[in-house]
N, C-alpha and C positions, 0 to 999 in steps of 0.2 A: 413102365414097371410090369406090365403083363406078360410082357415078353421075357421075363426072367423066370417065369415058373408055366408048369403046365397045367392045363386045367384040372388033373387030378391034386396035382399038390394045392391048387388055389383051393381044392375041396378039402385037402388036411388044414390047413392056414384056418380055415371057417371054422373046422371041428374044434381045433386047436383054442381060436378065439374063443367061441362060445361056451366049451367049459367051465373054465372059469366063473364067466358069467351065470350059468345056470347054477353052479355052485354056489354062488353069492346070493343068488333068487332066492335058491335053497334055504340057504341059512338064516336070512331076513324072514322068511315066510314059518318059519320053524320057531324064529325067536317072538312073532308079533302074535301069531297063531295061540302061542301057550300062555300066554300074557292073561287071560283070561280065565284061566286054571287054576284052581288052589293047589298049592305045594305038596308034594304025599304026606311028606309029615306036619303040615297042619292036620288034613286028615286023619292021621291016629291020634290026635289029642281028645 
């Protein structure tokens, strides 16, 4: 299979893949992060 791409493309493929991933990292860590935060509008109560 390595012979099908060059080593720069195996470097987009990797870019490629990890996005995603880092975008999912993202979002979990955004979502569990504020879990601990009171909501703004409890706040103006």
């Amino acid at each position: 299979m390595s012979e099908l791409l060059s080593p720069l493309e195996w470097v987009f493929v990797v870019i490629m893949a990890l996005v995603p991933l880092a975008g999912l990292a993202f979002h979990l860590w955004v979502m569990l992060a504020g879990r601990g935060k009171p909501d703004a509008d409890q706040e103006s109560k």
